[in-house]
Every structure is written in structure tokens, then in C-alpha cells.
PDB file with SEQRES, HELIX, SHEET and CRYST1 records, atoms N, CA, C and O in Angstrom:
SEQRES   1 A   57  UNK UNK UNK UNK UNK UNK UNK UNK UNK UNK UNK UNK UNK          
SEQRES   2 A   57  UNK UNK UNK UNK UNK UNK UNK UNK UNK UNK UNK UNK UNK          
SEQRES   3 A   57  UNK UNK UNK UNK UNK UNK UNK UNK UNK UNK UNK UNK UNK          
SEQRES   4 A   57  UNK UNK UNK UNK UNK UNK UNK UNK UNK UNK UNK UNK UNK          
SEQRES   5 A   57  UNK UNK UNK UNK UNK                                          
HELIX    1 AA1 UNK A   11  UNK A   41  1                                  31    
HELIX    2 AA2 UNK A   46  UNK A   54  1                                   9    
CRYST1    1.000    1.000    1.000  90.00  90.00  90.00 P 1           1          
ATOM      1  N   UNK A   1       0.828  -1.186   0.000  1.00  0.00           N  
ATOM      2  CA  UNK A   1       0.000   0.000   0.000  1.00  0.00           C  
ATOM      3  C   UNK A   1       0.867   1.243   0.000  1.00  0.00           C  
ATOM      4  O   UNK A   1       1.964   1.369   0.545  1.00  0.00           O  
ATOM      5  N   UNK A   2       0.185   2.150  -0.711  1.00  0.00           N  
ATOM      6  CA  UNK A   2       0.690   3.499  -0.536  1.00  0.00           C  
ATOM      7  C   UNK A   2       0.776   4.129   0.165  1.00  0.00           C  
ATOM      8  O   UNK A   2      -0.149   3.767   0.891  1.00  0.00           O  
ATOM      9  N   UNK A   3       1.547   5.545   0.995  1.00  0.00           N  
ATOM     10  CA  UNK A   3       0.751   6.548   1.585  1.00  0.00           C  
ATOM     11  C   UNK A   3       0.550   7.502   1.112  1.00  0.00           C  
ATOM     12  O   UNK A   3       1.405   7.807   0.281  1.00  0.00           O  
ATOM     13  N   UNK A   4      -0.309   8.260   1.251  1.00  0.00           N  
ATOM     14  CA  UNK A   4      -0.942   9.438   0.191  1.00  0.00           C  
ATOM     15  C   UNK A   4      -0.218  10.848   1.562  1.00  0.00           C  
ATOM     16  O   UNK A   4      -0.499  11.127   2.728  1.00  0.00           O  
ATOM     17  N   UNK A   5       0.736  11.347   0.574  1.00  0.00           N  
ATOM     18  CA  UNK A   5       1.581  12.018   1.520  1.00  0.00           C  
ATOM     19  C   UNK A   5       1.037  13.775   1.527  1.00  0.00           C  
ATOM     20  O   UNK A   5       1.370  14.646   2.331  1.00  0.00           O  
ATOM     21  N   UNK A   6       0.168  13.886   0.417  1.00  0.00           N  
ATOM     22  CA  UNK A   6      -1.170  14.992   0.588  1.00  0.00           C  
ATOM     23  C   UNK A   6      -0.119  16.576  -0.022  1.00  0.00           C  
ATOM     24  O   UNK A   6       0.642  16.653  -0.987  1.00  0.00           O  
ATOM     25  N   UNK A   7      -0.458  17.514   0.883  1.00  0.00           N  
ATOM     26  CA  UNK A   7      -0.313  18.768   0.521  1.00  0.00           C  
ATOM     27  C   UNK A   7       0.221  19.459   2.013  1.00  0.00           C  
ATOM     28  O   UNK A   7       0.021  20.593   2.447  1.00  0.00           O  
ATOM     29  N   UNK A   8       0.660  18.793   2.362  1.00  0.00           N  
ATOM     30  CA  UNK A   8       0.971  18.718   4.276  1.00  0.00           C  
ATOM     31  C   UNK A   8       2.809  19.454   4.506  1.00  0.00           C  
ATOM     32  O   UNK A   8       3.909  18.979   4.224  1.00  0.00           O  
ATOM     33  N   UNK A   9       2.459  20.552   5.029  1.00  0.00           N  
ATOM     34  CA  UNK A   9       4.204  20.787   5.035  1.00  0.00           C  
ATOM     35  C   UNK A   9       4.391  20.235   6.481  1.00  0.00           C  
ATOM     36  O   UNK A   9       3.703  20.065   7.487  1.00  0.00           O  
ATOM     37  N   UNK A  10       5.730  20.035   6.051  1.00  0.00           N  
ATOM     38  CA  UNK A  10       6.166  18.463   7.616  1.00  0.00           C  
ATOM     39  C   UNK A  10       6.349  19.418   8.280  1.00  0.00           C  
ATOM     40  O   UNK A  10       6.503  20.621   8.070  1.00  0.00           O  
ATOM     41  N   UNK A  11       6.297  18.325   9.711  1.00  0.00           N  
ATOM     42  CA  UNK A  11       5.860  18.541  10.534  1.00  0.00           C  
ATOM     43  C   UNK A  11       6.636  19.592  11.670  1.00  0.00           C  
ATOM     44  O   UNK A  11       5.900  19.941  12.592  1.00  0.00           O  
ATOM     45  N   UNK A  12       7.891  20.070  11.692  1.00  0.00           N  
ATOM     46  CA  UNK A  12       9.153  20.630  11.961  1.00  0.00           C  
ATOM     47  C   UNK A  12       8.612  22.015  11.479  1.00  0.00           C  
ATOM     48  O   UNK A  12       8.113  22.635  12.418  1.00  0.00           O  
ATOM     49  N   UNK A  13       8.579  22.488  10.630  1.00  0.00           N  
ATOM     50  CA  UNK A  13       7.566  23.329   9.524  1.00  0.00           C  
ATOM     51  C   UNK A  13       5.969  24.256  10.674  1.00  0.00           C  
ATOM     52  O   UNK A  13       5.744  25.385  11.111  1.00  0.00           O  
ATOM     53  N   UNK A  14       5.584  23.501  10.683  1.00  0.00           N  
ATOM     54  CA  UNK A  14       4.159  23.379  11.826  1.00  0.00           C  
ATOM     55  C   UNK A  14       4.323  23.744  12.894  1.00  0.00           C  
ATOM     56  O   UNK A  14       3.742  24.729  13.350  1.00  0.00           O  
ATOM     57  N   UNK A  15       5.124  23.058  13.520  1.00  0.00           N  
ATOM     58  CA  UNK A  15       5.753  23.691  14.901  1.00  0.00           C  
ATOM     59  C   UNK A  15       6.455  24.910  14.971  1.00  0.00           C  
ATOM     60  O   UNK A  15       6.283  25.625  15.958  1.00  0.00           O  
ATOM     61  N   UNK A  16       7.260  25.270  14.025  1.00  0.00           N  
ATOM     62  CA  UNK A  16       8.113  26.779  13.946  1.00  0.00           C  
ATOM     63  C   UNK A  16       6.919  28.052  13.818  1.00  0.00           C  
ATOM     64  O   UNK A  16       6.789  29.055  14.520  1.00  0.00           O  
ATOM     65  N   UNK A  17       6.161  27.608  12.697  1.00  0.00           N  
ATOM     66  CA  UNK A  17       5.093  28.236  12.593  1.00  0.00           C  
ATOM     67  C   UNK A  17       4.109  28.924  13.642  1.00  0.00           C  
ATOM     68  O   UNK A  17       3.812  30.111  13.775  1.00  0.00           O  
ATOM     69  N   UNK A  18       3.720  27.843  14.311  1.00  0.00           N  
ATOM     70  CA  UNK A  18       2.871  28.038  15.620  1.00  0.00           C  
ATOM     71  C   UNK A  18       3.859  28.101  16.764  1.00  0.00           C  
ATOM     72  O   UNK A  18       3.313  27.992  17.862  1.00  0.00           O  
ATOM     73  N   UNK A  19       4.923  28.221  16.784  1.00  0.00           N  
ATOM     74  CA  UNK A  19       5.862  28.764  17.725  1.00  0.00           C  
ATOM     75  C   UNK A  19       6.211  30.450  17.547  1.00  0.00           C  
ATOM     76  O   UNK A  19       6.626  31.176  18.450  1.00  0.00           O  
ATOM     77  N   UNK A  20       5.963  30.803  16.320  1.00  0.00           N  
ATOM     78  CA  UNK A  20       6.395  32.192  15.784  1.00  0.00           C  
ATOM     79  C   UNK A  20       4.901  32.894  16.089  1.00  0.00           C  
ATOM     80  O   UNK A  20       4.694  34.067  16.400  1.00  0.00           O  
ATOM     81  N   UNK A  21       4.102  32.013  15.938  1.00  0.00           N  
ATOM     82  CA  UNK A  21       2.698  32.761  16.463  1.00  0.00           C  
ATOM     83  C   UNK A  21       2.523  33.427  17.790  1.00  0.00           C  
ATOM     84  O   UNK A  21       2.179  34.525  18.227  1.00  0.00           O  
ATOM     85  N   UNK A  22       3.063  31.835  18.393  1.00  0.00           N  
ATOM     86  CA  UNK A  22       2.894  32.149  19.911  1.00  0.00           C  
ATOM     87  C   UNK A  22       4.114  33.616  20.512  1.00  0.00           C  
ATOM     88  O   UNK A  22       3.946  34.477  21.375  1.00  0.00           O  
ATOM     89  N   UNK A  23       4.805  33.451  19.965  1.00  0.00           N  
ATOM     90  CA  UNK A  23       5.900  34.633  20.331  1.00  0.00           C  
ATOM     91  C   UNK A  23       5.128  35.935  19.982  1.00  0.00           C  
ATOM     92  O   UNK A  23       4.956  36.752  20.886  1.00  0.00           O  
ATOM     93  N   UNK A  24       4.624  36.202  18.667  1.00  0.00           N  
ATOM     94  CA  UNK A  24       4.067  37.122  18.402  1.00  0.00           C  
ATOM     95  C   UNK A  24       3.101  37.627  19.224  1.00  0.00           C  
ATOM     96  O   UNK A  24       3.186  38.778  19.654  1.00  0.00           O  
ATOM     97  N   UNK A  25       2.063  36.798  19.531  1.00  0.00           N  
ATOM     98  CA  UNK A  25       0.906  37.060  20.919  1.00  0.00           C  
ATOM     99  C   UNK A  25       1.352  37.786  21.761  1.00  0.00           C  
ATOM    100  O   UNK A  25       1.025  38.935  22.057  1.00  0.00           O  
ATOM    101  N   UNK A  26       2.784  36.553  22.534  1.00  0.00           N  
ATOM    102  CA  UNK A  26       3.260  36.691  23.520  1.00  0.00           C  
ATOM    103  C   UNK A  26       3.880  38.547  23.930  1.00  0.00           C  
ATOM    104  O   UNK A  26       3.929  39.297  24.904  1.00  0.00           O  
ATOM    105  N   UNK A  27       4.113  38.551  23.002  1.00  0.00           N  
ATOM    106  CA  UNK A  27       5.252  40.008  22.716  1.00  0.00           C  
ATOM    107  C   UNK A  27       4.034  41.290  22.930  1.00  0.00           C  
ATOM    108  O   UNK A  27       4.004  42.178  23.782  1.00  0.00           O  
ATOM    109  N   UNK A  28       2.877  40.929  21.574  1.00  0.00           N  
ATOM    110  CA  UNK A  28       2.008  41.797  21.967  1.00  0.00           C  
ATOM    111  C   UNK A  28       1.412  42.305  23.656  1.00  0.00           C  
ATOM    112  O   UNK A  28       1.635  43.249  24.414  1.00  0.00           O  
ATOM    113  N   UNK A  29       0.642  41.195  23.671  1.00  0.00           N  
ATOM    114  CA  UNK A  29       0.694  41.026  25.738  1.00  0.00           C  
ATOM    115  C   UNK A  29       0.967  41.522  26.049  1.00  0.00           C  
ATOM    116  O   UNK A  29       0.327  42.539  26.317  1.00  0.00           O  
ATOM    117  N   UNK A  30       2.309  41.347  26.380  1.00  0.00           N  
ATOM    118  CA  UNK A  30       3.754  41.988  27.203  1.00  0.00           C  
ATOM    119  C   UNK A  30       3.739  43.786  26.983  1.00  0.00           C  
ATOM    120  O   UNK A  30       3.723  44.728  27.776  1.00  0.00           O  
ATOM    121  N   UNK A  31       3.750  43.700  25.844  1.00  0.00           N  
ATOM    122  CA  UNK A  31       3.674  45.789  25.012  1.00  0.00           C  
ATOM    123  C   UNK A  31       2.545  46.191  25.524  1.00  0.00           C  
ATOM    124  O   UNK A  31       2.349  47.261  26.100  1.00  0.00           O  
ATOM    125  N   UNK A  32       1.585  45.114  25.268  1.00  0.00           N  
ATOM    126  CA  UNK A  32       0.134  46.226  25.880  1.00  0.00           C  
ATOM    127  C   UNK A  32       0.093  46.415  27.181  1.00  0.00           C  
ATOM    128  O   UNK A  32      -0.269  47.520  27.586  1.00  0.00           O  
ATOM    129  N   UNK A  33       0.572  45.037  28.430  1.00  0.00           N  
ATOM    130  CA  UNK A  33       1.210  45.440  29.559  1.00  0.00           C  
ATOM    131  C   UNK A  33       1.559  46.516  29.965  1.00  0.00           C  
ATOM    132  O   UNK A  33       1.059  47.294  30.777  1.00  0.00           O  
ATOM    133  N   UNK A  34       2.925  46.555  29.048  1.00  0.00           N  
ATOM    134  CA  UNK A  34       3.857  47.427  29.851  1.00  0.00           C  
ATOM    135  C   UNK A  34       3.150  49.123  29.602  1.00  0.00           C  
ATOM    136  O   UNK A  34       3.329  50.113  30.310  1.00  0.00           O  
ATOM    137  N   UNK A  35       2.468  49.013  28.565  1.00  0.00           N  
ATOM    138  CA  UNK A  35       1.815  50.470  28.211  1.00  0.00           C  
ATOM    139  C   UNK A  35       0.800  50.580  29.399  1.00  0.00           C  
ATOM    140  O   UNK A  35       0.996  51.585  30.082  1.00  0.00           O  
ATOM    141  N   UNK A  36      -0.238  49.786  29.810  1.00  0.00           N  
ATOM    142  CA  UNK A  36      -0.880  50.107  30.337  1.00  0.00           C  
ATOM    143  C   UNK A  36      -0.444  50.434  31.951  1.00  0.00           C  
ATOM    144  O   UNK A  36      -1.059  51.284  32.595  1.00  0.00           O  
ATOM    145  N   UNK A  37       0.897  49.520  32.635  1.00  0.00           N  
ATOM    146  CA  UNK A  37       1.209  49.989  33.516  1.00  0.00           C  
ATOM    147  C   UNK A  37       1.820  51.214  33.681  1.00  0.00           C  
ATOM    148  O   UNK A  37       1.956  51.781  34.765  1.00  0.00           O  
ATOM    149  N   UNK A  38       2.368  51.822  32.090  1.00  0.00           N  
ATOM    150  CA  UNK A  38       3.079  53.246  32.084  1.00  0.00           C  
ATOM    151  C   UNK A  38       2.307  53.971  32.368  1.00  0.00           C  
ATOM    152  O   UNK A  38       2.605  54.947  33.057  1.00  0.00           O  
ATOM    153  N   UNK A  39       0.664  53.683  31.805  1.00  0.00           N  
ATOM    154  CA  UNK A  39       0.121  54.882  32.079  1.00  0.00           C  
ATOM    155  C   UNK A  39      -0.953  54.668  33.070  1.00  0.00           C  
ATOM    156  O   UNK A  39      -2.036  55.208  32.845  1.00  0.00           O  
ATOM    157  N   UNK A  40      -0.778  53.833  34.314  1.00  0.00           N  
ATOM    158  CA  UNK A  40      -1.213  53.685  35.319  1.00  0.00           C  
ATOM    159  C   UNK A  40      -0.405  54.632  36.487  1.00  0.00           C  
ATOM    160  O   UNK A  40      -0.847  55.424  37.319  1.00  0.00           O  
ATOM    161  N   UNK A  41       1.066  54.160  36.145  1.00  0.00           N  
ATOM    162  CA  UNK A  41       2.048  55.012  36.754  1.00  0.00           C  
ATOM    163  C   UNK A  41       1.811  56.432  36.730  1.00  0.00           C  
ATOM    164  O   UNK A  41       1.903  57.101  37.760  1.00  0.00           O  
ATOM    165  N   UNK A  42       1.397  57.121  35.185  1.00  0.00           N  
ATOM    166  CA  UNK A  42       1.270  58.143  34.937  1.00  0.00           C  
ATOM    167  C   UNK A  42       0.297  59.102  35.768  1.00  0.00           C  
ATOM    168  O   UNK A  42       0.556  60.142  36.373  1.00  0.00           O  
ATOM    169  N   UNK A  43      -1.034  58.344  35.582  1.00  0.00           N  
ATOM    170  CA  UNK A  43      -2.377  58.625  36.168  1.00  0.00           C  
ATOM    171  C   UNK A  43      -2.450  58.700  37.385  1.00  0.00           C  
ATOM    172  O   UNK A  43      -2.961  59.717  37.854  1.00  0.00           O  
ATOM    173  N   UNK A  44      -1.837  57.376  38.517  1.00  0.00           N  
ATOM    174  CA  UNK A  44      -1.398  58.121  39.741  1.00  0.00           C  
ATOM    175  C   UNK A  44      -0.236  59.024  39.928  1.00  0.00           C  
ATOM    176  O   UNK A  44       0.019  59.077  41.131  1.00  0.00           O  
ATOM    177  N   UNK A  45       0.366  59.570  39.403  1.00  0.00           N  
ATOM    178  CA  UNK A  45       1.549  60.471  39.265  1.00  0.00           C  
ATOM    179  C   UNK A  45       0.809  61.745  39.296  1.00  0.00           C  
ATOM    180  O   UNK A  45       1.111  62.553  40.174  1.00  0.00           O  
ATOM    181  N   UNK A  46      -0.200  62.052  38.379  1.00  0.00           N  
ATOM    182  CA  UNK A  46      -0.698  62.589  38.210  1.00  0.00           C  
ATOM    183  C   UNK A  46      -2.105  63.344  39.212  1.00  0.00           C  
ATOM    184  O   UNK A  46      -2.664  64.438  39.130  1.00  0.00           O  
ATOM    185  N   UNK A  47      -2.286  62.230  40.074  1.00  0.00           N  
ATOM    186  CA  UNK A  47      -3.527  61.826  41.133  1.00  0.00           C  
ATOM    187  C   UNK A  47      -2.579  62.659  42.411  1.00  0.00           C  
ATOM    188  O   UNK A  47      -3.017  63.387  43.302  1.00  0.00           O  
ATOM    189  N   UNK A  48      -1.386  62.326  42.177  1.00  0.00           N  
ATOM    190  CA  UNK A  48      -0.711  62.958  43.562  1.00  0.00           C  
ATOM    191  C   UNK A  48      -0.687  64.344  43.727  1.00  0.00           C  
ATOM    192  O   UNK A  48      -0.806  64.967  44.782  1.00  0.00           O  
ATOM    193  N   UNK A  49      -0.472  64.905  42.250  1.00  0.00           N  
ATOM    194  CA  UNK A  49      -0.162  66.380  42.197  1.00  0.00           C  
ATOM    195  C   UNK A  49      -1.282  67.215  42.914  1.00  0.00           C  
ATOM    196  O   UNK A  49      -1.238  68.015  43.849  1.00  0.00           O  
ATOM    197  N   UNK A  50      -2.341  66.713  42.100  1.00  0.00           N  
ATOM    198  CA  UNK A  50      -3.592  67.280  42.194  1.00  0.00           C  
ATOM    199  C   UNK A  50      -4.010  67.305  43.792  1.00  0.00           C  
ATOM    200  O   UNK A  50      -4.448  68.372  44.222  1.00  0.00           O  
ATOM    201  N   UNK A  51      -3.910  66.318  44.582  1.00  0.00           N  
ATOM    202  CA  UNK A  51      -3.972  65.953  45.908  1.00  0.00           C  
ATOM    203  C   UNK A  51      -3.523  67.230  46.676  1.00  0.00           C  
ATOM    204  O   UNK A  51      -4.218  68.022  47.314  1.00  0.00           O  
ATOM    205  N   UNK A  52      -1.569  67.223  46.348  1.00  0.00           N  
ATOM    206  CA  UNK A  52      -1.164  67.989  46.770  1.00  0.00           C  
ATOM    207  C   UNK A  52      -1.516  69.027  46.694  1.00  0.00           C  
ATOM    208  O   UNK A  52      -1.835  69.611  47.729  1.00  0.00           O  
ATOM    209  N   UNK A  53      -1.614  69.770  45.259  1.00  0.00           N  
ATOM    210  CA  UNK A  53      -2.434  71.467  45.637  1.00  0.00           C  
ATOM    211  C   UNK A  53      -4.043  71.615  45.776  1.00  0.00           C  
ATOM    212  O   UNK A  53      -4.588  72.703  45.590  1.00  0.00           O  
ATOM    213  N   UNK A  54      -4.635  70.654  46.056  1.00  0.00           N  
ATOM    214  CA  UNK A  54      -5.871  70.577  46.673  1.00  0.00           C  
ATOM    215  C   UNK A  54      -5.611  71.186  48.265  1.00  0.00           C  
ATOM    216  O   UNK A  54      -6.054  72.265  48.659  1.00  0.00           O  
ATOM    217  N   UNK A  55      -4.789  70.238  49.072  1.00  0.00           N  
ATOM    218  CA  UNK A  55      -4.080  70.507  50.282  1.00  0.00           C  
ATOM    219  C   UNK A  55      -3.415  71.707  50.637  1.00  0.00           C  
ATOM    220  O   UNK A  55      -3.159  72.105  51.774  1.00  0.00           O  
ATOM    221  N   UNK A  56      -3.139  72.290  49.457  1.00  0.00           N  
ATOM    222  CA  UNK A  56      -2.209  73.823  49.850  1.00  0.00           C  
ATOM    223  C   UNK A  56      -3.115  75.013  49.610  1.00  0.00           C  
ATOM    224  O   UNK A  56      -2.853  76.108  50.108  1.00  0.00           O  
ATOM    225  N   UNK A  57      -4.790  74.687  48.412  1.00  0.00           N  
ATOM    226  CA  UNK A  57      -5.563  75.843  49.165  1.00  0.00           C  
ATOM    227  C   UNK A  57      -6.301  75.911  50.137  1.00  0.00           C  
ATOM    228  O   UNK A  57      -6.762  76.997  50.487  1.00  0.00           O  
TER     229      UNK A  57                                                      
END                                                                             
């Protein structure tokens, strides 16, 4: 018997692929992370000031 070896890129191929995906996700994540903690940082940075000259009139 035959095997009908199809239209299939092997399997080494598949894995790099969906490994380059997962990095890509991964990376995004991480960027939208770190943005959103920048501007968490920012916003209370910002929360303090206001505090403070609330307090000084």
C-alpha cells in the first residue's frame, strides 16, 4: 500500500510556525502590559499632584 503524503508541510515546519505565532501574541501582551502599567504610573503620578495642591488651598 501506498501513503498518500497529501499537501501537508512536515511537521518541523508546523511547529516553527505556531511557535512564531505564539511569540508574536506573547510580545504583543507583554507591550500592551507594559503600556498600560506606564500609564497607570502616569495617572497616579498625576492623582498625587492634584492631591497635593488641593491641600495647599
Amino acid at each position: 500500500m501506498e501513503r498518500k503524503t497529501g499537501n501537508r508541510p512536515p511537521k518541523d515546519n508546523t511547529r516553527e510556525t505556531r511557535l512564531k505565532a505564539a511569540l508574536k501574541t506573547n510580545l504583543a501582551r507583554r507591550k500592551a502590559q507594559a503600556k498600560a502599567r506606564a500609564q497607570g504610573a502616569e495617572d497616579a503620578a498625576d492623582d498625587r499632584v492634584t492631591s497635593s495642591e488641593e491641600k495647599d488651598s
